[in-house]
C-alpha positions in Angstrom: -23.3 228.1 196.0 -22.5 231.6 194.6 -23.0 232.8 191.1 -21.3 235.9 189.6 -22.9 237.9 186.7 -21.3 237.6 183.2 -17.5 238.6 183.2 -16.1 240.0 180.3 -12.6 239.4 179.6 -10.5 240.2 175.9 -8.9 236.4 176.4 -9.9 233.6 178.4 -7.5 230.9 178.4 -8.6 227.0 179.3 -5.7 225.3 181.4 -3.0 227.0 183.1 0.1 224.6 182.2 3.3 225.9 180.4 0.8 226.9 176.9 -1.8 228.2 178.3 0.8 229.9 181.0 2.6 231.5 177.5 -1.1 232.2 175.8 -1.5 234.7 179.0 2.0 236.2 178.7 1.4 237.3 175.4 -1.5 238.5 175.8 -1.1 240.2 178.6 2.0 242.2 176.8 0.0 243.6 174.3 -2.3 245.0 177.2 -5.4 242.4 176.4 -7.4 241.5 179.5 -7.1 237.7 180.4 -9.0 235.1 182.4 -7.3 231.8 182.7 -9.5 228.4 183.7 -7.6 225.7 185.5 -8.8 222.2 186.8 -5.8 220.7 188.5 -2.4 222.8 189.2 -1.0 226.0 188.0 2.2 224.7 185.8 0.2 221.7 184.5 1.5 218.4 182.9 5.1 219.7 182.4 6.0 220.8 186.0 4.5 218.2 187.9 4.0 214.8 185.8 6.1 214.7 182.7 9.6 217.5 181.9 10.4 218.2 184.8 10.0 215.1 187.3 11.0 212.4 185.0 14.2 214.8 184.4 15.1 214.9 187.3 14.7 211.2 188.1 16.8 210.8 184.3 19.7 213.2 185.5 21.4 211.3 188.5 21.5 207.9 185.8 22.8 209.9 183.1 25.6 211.1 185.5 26.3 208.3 186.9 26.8 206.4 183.8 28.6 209.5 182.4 31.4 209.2 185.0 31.5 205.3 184.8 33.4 206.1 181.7 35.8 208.3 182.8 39.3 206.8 183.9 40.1 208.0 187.5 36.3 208.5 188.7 34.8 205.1 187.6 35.8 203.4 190.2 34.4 205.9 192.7 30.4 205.4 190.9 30.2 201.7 191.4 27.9 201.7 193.7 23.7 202.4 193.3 22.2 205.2 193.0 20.5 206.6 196.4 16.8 205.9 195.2 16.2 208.0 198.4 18.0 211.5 197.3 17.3 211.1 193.8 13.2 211.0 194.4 13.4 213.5 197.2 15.6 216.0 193.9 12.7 214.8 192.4 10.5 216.4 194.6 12.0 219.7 195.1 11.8 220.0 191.2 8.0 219.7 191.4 7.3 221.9 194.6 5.9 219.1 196.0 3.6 218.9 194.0 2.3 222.7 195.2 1.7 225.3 192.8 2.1 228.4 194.5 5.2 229.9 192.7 3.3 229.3 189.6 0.6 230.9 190.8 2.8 234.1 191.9 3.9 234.0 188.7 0.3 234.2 187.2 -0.5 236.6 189.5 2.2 239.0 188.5 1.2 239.4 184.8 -2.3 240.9 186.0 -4.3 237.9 184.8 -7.2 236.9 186.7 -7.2 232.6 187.8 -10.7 231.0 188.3 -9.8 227.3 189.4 -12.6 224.8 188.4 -13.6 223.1 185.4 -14.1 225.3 182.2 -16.2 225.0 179.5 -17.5 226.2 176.2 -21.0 227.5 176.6 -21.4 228.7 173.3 -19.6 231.2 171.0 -17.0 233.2 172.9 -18.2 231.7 176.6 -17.2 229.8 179.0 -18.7 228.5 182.3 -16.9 227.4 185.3 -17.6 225.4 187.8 -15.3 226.2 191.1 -14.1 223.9 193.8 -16.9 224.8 196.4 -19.5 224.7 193.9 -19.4 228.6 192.9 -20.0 229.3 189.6 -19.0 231.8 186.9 -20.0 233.0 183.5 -17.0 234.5 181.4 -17.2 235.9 178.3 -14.5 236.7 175.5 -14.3 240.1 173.7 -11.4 238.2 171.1 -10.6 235.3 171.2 -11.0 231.8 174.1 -7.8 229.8 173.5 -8.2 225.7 174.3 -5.0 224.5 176.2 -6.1 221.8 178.2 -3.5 219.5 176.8 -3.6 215.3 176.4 -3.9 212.8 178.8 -2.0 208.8 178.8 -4.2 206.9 176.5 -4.9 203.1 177.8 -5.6 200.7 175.7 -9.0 198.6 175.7 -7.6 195.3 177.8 -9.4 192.8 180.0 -8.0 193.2 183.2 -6.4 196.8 183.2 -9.0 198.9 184.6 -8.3 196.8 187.7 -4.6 196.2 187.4 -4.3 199.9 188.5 -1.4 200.6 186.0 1.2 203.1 185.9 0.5 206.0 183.6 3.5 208.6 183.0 1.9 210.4 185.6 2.5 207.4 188.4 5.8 206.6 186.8 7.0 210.0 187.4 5.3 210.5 190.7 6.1 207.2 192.8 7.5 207.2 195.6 8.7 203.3 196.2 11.2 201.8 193.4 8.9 198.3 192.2 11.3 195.4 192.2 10.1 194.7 188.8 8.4 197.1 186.3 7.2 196.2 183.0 6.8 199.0 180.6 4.5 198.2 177.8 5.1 200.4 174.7 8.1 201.9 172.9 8.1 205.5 172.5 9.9 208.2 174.6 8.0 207.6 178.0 8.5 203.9 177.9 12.3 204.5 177.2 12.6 207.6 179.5 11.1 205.7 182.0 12.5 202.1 181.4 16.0 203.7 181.9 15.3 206.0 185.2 13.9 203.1 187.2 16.0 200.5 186.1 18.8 203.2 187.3 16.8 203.3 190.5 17.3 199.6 190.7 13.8 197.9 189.3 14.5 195.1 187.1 12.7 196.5 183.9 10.8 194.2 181.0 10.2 196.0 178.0 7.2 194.8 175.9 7.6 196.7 172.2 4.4 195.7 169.7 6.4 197.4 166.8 9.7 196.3 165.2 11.7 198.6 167.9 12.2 201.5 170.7 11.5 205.5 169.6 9.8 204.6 166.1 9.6 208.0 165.1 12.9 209.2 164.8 15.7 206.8 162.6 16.0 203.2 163.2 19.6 203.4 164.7 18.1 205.5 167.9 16.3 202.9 168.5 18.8 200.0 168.3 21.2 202.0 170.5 18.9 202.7 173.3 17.7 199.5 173.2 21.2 197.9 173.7 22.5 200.0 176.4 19.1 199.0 178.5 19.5 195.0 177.2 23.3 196.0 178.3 22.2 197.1 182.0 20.0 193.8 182.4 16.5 195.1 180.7 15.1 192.6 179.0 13.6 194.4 175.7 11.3 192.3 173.8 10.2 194.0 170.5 7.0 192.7 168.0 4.6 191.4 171.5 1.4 192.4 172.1 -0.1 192.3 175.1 -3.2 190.6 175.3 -4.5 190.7 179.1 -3.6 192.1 182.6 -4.1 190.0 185.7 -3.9 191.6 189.0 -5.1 190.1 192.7 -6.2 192.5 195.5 -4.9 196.0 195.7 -1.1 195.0 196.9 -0.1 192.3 195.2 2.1 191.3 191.9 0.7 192.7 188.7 0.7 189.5 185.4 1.0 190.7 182.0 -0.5 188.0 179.4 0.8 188.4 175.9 -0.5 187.3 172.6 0.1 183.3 172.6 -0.7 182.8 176.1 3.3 184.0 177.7 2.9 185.7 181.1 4.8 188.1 183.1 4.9 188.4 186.6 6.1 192.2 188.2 5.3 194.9 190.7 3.7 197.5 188.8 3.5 197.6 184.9 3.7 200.7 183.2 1.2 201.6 179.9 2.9 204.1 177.6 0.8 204.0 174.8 0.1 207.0 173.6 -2.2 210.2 174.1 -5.7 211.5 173.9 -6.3 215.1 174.2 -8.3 216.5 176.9 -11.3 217.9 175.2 -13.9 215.3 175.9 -15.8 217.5 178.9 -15.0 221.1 178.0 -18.1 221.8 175.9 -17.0 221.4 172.1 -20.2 220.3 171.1 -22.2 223.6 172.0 -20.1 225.3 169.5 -20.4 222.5 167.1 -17.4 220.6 167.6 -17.2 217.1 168.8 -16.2 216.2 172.4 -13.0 214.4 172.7 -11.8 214.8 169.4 -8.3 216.5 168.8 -8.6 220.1 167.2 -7.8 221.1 163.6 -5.9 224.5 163.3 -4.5 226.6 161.1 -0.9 227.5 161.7 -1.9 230.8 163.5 -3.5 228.1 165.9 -7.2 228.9 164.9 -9.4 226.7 165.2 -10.6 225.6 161.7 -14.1 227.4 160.5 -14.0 229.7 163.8 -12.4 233.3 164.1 -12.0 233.3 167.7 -11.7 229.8 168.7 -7.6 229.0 169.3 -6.1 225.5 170.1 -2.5 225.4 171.3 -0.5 222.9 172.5 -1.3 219.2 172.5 -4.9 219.5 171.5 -4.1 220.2 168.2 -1.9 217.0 168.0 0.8 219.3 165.6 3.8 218.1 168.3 3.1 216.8 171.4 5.7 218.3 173.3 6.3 221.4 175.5 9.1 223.3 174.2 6.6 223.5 170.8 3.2 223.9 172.6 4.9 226.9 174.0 6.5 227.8 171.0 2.7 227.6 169.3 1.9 229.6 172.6 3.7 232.3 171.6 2.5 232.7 167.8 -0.6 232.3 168.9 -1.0 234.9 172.0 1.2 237.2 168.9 -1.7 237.0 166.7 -4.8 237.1 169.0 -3.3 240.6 170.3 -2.9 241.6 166.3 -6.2 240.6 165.1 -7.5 241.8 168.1 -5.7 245.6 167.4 -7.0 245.7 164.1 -5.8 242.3 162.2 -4.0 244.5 159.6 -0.9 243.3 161.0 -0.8 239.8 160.9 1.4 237.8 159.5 0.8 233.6 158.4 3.3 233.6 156.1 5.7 230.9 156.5 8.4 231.7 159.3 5.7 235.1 160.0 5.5 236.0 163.1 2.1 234.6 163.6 2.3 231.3 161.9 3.7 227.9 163.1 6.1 227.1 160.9 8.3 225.3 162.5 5.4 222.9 163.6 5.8 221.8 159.9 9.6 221.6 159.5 11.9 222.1 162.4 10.3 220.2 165.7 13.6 219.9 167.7 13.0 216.9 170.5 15.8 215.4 172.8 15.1 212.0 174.6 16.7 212.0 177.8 17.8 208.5 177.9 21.0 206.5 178.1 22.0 207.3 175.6 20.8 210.2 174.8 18.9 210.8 171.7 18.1 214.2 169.7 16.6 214.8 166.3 15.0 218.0 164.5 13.4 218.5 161.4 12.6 215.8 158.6 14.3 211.7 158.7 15.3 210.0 155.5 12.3 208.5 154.8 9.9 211.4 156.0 12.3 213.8 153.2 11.7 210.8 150.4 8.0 210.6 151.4 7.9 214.4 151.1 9.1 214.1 147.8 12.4 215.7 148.2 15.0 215.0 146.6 17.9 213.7 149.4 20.8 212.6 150.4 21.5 211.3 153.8 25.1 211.5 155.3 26.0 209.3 158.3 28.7 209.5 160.9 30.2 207.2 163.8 30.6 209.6 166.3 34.0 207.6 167.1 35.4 209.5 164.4 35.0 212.7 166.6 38.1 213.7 169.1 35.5 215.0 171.9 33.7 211.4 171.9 36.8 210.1 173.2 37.4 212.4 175.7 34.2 212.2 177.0 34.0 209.4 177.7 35.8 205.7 177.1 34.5 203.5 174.3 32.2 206.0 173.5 29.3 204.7 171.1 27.1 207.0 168.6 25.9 208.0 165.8 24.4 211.1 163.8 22.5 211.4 160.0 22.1 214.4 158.3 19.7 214.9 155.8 20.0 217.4 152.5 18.1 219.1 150.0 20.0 218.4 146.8 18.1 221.0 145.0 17.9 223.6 147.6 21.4 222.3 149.1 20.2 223.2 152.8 19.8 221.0 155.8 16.2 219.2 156.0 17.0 216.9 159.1 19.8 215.8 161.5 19.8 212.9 164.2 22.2 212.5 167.2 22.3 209.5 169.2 25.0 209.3 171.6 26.4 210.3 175.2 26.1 214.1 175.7 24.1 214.9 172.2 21.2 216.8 173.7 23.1 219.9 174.1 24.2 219.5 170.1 20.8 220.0 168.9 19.8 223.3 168.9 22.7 224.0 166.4 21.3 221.8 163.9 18.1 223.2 164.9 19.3 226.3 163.9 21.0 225.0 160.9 17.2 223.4 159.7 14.7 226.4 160.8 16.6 229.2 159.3 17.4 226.8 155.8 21.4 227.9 156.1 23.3 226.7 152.8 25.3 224.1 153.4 28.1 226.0 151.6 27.4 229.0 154.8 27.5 226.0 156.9 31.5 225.5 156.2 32.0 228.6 158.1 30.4 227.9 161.2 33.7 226.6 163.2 33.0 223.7 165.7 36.1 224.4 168.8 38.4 221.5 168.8 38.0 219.0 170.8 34.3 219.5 171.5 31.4 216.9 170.4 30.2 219.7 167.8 32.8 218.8 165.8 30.2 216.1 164.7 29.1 219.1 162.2 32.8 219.6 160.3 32.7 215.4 159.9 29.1 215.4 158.7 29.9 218.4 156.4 33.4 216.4 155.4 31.3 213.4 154.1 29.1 215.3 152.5 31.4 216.6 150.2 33.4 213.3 149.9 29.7 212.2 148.2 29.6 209.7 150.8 25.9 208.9 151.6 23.5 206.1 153.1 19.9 205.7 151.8 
């Protein structure tokens, strides 16, 4: 063992994935020193177990689908996909599962990587305990930022401990395509998932406890998503709860039990359940927070009651996805270097450069499956619940000249949402073939509050899928509505 006196850095950073990764290049912009702790690999969740593999197992079905609707190449994409080529693209996309050009990367910015586990040893310290059982004491002249991100939440079931379930991270990692898989849960990993390996050629069961698929973003997302899987043979069950798992030895079939005594035979069963952040062993209670809890923040991503504690990303349970952990990244590594100039500077204004706003009101997400489905800022009933005062257009994508060209018997759908009193966009929702690319233009339209009368002048090209926008904006003024 090998111990190094007290190092003293302006920033030290806990976990080295895509926010802490963006905490350092900040940071390290405005000249501040930075340390940066990580456990497991440089890149973190992201690059190896969640955006980019499961994207890359995602693409291939997408395409495939895409061009089975497409007269004169259909009949050339009949056949299955090669599971073979499309984990092996998987692969490349994750290095392997090697870390070494994010490391480079690291490297280049000046910041200094301890690998080990980090934590908390009191106000503005942090103790880590490396791979070969060195150890070293860090300190923090400003500020130690908290990006350790979550971790796949299982629930408490007889049984699972020993079922050895899929998380994400084995449903994104596998190597062999299960005959069967049953997903339980009904949010964006169990769909994401669901339609990549049933693309892959499992025969997929989806168990849903609530009343459908993607709960968070409007009920017609759901419905389509969940037809085109029922349509590829899925079986989606919706309001089941599981109530055991049964598994015998370490090879064999996997039983699901539900609630009234059903069971389900497969290969491998998936939990996608939710999240719990990864705080529970990184010291929060020697500075008088408790261990495993998720972080409270203000929007510059302080930690609440501290003025150098920070909590970006997923810890802080704001948005739970990368794009706005970075995004939080980058306010946050903005106002450490300001307060840490002279704090005269800083800005938590709304939309200021060193406050989260958009955290709030304009959380753009696309759900990469088959269809795709894209939504950013508030949905009907979140605006009503606000209290805003709303009316929601909607649209059948038919109605749009690109639809048809891009692909036969195109199906979809988009809302948007408006402030009658402000008369900007709150919310839109795409569900539909092709849509993820649509949604940074509404994103647009939501974070920088354009009139709806401004809006007019934005010109979609003819005949593009954008021209969703000129139809929405067309029954907006025709009064008609949905609520």
């Amino acid at each position: 063992m090998t111990h190094e006196v007290e190092q003293e850095y302006d920033v030290v950073v806990l976990g080295a994935g895509p926010v802490g990764e963006n905490v350092v290049d900040r940071a390290r912009a405005a000249g501040l020193s930075v340390a940066v702790v990580e456990s497991e690999l440089v890149g973190g969740e992201c690059s190896y177990w969640a955006c980019m593999p499961s994207k890359a197992l995602l693409r291939p079905a997408i395409a495939r689908s895409d061009a089975r609707k497409v007269p004169g190449l259909r009949q050339l994409v009949q056949g299955p996909l090669d599971a073979a080529a499309v984990l092996a693209h998987r692969d490349y996309y994750v290095s392997d599962w090697k870390d070494d050009g994010a490391v480079g990367w690291l490297d280049s910015t000046g910041a200094r990587l301890f690998r080990g586990d980090g934590r908390l040893a009191g106000p503005r310290k942090v103790v880590v305990e490396g791979p070969e059982g060195d150890r070293h004491l860090l300190s923090a002249r400003h500020a130690v930022a908290v990006c350790t991100g979550s971790r796949a939440a299982l629930p408490d079931l007889p049984g699972l401990t020993g079922a050895r379930p899929w998380t994400s991270r084995e449903a994104t990692s596998s190597h062999e395509v299960p005959g069967h898989l049953i997903v339980v849960g009904g949010g964006v990993v169990a769909a994401e998932m669901a339609t990549a390996w049933q693309a892959l050629g499992s025969r997929v069961t989806v168990l849903v406890r609530g009343k459908g698929l993607l709960p968070r973003m409007e009920s017609f997302v759901g419905e389509h998503v969940a037809d085109a899987l029922t349509e590829g043979g899925a079986d989606v069950r919706t309001g089941v709860s599981v109530a055991a798992v049964v598994r015998d030895g370490s090879t064999g079939p996997v039983t699901v039990v539900l609630e009234g005594g059903d069971r389900i035979e497969g290969d491998e069963v998936l939990f996608a359940t939710g999240r719990r952040p990864r705080t529970d062993d990184i010291g929060l209670e020697t500075v008088g927070l408790e261990p495993g809890s998720w972080l409270q923040v203000d929007d510059s991503l302080r930690v609440t009651g501290s003025d150098w504690l920070y909590a970006v990303g997923d810890v802080n349970r704001r948005a739970l996805m990368t794009h706005q952990g970075k995004y939080q990244a980058r306010i946050a590594g903005a106002a450490i270097a300001a307060r840490a100039a002279d704090g005269s500077a800083v800005k938590t204004d709304a939309w200021g450069a060193h406050a989260a706003t958009a955290d709030h009101a304009a959380v753009p997400q696309v759900v990469f499956t088959d269809p795709e489905a894209a939504a950013v800022g508030l949905s009907l009933a979140e605006a009503e619940s606000a209290g805003h005062r709303v009316r929601a257009v909607d649209l059948d994508l038919t109605s749009v000249a690109g639809a048809g060209l891009y692909a036969d018997g195109y199906r979809g759908h988009a809302r948007m949402v408006v402030d009658l009193d402000r008369e900007i966009v709150l919310g839109v929702t795409f569900v539909g073939p092709g849509i993820g690319e649509l949604l940074h233009s509404a994103t647009v339209a939501v974070a920088g509050e354009v009139p709806i009368d401004r809006l007019w002048h934005a010109v979609p090209a003819y005949p593009t899928l954008s021209e969703a926008w000129l139809r929405l904006l067309e029954a907006y003024r025709d009064g008609a509505a949905t609520t």
